[in-house]
DRENPA-3360 file (N, C-alpha, C; in nm, 2 decimals, always signed):
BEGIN
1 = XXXXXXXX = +0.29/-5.84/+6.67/+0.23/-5.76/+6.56/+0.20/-5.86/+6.45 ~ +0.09/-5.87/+6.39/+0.03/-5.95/+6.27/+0.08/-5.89/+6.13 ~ +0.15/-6.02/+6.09/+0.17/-6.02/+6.02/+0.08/-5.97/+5.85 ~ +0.12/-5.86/+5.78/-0.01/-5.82/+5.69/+0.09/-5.91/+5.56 ~ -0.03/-5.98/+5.46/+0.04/-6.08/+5.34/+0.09/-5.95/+5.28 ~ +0.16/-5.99/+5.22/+0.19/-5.87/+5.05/+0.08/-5.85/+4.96 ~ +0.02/-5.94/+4.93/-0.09/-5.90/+4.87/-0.20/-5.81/+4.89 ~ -0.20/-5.86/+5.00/-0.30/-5.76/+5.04/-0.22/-5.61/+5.03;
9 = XXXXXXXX = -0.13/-5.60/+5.12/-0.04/-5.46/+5.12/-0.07/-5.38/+4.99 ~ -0.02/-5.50/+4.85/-0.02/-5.42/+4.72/-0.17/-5.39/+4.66 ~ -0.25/-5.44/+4.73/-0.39/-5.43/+4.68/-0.42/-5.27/+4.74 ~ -0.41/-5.31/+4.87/-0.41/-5.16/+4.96/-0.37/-5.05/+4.84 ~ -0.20/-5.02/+4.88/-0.11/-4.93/+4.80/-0.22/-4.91/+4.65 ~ -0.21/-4.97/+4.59/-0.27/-5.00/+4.42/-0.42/-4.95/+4.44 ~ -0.48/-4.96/+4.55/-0.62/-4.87/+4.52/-0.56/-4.68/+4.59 ~ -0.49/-4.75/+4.70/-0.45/-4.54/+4.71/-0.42/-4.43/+4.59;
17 = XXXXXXXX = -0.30/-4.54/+4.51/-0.26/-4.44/+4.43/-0.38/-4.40/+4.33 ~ -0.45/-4.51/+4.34/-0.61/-4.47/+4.21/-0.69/-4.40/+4.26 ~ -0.68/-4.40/+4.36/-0.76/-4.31/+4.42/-0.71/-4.10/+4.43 ~ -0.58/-4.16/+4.45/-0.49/-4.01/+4.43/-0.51/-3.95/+4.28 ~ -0.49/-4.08/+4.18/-0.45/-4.01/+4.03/-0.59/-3.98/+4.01 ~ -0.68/-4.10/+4.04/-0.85/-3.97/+3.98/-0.87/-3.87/+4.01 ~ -0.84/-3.84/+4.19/-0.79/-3.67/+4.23/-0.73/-3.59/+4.16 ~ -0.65/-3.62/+4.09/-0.54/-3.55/+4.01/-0.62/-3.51/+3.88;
25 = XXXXXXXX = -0.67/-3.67/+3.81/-0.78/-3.62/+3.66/-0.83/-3.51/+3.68 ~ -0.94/-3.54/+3.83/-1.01/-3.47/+3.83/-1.02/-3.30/+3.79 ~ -0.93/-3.28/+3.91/-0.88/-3.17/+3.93/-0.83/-3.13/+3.79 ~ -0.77/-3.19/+3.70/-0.71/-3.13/+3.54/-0.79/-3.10/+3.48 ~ -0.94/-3.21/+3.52/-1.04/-3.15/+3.44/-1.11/-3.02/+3.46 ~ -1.11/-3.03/+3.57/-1.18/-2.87/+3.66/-1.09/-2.76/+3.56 ~ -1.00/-2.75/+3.61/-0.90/-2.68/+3.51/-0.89/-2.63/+3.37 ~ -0.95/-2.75/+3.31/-0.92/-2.73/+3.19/-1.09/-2.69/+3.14;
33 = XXXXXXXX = -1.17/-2.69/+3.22/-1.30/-2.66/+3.19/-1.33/-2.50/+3.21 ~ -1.22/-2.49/+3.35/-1.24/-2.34/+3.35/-1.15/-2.25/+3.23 ~ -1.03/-2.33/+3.21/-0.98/-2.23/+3.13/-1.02/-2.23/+2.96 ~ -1.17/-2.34/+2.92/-1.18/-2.30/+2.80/-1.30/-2.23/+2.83 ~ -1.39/-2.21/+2.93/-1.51/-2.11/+2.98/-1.42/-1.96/+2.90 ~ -1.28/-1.98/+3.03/-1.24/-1.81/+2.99/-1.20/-1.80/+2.86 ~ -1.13/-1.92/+2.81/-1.12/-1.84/+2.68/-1.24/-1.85/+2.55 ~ -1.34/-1.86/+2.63/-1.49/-1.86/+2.52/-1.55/-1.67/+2.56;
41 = XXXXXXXX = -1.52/-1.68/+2.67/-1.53/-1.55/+2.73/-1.45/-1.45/+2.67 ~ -1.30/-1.47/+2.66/-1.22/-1.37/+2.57/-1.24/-1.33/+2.46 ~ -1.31/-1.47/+2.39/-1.33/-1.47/+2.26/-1.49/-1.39/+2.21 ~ -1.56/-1.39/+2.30/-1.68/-1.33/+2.33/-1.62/-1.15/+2.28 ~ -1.53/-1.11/+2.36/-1.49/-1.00/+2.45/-1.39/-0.94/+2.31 ~ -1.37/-1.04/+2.26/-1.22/-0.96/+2.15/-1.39/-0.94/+2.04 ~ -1.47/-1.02/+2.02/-1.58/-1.01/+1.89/-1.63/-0.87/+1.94 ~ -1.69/-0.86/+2.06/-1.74/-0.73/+2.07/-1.65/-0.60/+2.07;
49 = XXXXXXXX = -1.52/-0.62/+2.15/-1.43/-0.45/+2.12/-1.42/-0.49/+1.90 ~ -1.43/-0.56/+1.85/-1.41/-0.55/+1.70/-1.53/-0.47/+1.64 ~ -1.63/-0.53/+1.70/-1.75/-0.44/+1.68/-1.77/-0.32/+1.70 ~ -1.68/-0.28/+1.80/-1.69/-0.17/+1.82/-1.58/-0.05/+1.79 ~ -1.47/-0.13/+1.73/-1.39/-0.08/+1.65/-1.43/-0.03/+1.50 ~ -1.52/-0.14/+1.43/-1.59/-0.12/+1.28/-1.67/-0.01/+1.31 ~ -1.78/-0.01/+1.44/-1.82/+0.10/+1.44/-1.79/+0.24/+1.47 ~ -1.67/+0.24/+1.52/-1.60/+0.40/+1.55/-1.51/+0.42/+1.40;
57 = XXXXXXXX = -1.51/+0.33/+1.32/-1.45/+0.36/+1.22/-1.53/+0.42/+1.13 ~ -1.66/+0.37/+1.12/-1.74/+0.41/+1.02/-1.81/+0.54/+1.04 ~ -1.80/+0.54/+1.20/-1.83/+0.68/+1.29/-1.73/+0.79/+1.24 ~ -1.61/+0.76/+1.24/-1.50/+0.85/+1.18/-1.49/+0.89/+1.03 ~ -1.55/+0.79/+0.96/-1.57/+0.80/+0.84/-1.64/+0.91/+0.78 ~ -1.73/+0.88/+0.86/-1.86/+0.97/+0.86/-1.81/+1.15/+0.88 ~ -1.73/+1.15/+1.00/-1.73/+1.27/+1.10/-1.60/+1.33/+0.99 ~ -1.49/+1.27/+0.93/-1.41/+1.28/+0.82/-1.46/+1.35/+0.70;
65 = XXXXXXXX = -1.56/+1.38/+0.68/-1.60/+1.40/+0.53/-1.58/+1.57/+0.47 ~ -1.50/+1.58/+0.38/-1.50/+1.68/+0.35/-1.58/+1.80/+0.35 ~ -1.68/+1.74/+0.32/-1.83/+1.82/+0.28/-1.83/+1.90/+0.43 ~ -1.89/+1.77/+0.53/-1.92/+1.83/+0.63/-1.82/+1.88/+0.71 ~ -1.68/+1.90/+0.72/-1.56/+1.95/+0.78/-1.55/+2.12/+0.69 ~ -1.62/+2.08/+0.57/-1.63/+2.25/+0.47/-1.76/+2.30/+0.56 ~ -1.84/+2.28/+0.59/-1.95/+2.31/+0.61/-1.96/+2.36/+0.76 ~ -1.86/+2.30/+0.84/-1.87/+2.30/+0.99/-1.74/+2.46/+0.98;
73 = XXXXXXXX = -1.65/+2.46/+0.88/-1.54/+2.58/+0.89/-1.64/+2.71/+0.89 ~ -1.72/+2.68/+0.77/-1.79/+2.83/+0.73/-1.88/+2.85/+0.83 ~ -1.97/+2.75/+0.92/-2.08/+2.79/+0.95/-1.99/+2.85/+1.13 ~ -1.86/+2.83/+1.16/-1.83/+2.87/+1.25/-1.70/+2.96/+1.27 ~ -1.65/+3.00/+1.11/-1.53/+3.11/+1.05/-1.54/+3.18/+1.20 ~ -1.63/+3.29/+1.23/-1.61/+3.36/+1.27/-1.54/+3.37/+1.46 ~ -1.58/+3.19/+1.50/-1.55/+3.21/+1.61/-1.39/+3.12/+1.65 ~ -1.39/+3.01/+1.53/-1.27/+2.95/+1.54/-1.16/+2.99/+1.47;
81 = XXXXXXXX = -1.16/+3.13/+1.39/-1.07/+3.17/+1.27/-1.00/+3.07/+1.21 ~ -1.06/+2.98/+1.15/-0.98/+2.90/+1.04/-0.92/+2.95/+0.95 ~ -0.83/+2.88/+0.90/-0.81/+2.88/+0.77/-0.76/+2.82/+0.64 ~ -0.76/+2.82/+0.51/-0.71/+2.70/+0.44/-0.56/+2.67/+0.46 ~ -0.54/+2.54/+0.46/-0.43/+2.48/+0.48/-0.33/+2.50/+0.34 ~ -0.19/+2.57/+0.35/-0.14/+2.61/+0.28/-0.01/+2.48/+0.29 ~ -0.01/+2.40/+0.14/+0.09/+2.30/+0.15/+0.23/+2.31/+0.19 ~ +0.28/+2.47/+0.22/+0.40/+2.50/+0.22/+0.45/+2.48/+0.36;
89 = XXXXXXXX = +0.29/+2.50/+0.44/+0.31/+2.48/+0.57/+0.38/+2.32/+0.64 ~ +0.37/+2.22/+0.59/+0.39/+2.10/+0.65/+0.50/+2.08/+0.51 ~ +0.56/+2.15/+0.43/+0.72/+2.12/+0.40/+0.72/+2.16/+0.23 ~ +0.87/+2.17/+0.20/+0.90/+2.15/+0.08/+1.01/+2.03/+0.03 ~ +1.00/+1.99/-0.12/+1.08/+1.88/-0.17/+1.24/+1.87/-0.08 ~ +1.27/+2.07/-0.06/+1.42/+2.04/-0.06/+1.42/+2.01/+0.11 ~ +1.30/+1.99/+0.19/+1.32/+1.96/+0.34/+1.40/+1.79/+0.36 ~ +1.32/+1.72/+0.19/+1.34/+1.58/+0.24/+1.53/+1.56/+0.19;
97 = XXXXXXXX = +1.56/+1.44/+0.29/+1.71/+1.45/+0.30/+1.68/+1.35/+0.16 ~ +1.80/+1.37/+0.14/+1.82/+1.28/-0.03/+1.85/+1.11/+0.01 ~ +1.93/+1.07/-0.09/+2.00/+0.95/-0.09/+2.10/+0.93/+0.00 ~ +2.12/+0.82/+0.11/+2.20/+0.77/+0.17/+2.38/+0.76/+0.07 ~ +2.47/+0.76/+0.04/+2.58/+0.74/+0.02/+2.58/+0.55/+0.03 ~ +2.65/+0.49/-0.07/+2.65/+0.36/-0.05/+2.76/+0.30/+0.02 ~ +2.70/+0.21/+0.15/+2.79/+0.17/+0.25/+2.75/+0.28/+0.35 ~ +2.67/+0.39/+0.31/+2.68/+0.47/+0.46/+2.56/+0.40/+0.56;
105 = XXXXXXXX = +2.54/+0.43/+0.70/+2.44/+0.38/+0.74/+2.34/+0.46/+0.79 ~ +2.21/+0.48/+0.69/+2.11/+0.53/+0.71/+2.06/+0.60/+0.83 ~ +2.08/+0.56/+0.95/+2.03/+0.58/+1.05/+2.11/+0.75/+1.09 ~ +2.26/+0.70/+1.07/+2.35/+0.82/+1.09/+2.30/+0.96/+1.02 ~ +2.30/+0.90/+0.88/+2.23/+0.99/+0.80/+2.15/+1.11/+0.82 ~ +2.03/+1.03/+0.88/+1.89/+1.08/+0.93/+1.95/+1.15/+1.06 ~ +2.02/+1.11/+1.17/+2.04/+1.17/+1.28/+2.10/+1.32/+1.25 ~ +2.14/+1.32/+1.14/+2.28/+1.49/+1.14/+2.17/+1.58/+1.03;
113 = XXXXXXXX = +2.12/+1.67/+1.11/+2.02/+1.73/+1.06/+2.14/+1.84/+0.96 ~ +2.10/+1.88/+0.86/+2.19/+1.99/+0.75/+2.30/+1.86/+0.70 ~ +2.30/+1.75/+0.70/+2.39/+1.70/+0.64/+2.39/+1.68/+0.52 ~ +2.51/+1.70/+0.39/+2.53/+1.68/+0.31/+2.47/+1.59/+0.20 ~ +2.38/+1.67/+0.13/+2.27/+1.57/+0.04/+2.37/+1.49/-0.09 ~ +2.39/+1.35/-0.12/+2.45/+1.34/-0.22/+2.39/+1.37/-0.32 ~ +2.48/+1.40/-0.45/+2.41/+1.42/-0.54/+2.32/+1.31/-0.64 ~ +2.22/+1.38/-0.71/+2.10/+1.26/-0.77/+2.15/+1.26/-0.92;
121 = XXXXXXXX = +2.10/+1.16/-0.99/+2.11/+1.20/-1.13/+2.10/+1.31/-1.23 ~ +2.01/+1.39/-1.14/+1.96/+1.49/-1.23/+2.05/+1.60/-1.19 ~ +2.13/+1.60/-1.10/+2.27/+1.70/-1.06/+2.39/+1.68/-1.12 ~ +2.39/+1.52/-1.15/+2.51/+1.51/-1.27/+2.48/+1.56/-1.42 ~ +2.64/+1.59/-1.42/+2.65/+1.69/-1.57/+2.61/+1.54/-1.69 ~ +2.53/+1.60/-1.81/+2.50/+1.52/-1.90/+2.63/+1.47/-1.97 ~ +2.62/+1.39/-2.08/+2.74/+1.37/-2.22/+2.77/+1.45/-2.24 ~ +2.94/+1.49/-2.25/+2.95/+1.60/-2.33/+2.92/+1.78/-2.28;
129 = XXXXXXXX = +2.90/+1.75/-2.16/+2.85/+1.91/-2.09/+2.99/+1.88/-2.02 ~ +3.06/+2.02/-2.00/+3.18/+2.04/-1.95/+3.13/+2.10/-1.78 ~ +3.28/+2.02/-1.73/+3.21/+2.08/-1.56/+3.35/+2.13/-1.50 ~ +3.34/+2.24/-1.50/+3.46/+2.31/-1.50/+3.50/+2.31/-1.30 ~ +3.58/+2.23/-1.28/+3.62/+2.25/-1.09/+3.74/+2.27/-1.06 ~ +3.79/+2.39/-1.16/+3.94/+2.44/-1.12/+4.02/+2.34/-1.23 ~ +4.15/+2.37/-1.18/+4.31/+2.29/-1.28/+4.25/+2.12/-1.27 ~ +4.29/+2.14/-1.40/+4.25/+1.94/-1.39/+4.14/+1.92/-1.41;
137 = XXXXXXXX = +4.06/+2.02/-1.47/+3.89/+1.99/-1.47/+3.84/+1.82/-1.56 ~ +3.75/+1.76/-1.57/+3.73/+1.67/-1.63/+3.60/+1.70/-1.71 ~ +3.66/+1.69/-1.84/+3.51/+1.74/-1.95/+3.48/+1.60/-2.04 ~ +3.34/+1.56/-2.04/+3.28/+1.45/-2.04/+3.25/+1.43/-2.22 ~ +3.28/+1.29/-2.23/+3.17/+1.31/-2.39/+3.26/+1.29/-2.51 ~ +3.37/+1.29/-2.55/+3.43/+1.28/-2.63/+3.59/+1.31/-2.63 ~ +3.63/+1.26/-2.78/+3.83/+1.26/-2.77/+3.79/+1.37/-2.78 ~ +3.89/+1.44/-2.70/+3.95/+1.58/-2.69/+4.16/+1.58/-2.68;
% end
């Protein structure tokens, strides 16, 4: 068997691998060409749903307007029985729960529906107003 020099051998080896790694560029570049196509395409694709978000907004805007929502009740009272929205319907002050207790944790709070509202400032007794709660009462405001 004939003997092959080394040099030659490494000249061999030394053109394969260059030949392998420009396969490899290559191919990264394929890659990277398609993946900024798609994201020119995305970007294409997010501009237009935006456009078309500004426009359903302004469409809503539009379809929102008092005037015409007054105008669309009366001109069809008789088949949809409307009628004016009464603020009592969607709540009163005493629905909302009060102030958390400090150190308590909020969440608990909100979960125990009828739970104990603490009291606000405007439920404490002023200077000087007596708060009578049985033996031992404590009356505010001055030597006594």
């Amino acid at each position: 068997m004939p003997r092959i020099p080394i040099g030659r051998l490494f000249t061999v080896l030394l053109a394969l691998a260059t030949v392998v790694a420009a396969a490899v560029v290559f191919n990264e570049k394929r890659e990277s060409a398609s993946a900024a196509t798609q994201v020119v395409r995305l970007k294409r694709a997010i501009a237009r749903e935006q456009d078309r978000i500004s426009a359903l907004k302004a469409e809503w805007s539009l379809l929102d307007q008092p005037e015409r929502l007054q105008g669309i009740v009366t001109k069809y009272d008789g088949v949809m029985n409307l009628q004016l929205l009464d603020p009592k319907q969607i709540g009163t002050l005493e629905d909302v729960p009060g102030k958390a207790p400090a150190g308590a944790d909020p969440s608990v709070a909100l979960a125990q529906p009828g739970a104990a509202v603490p009291p606000t400032a405007s439920d404490l007794p002023d200077q000087g107003e007596t708060v009578d709660e049985g033996p031992g009462a404590v009356t505010g405001g001055g030597n006594e």
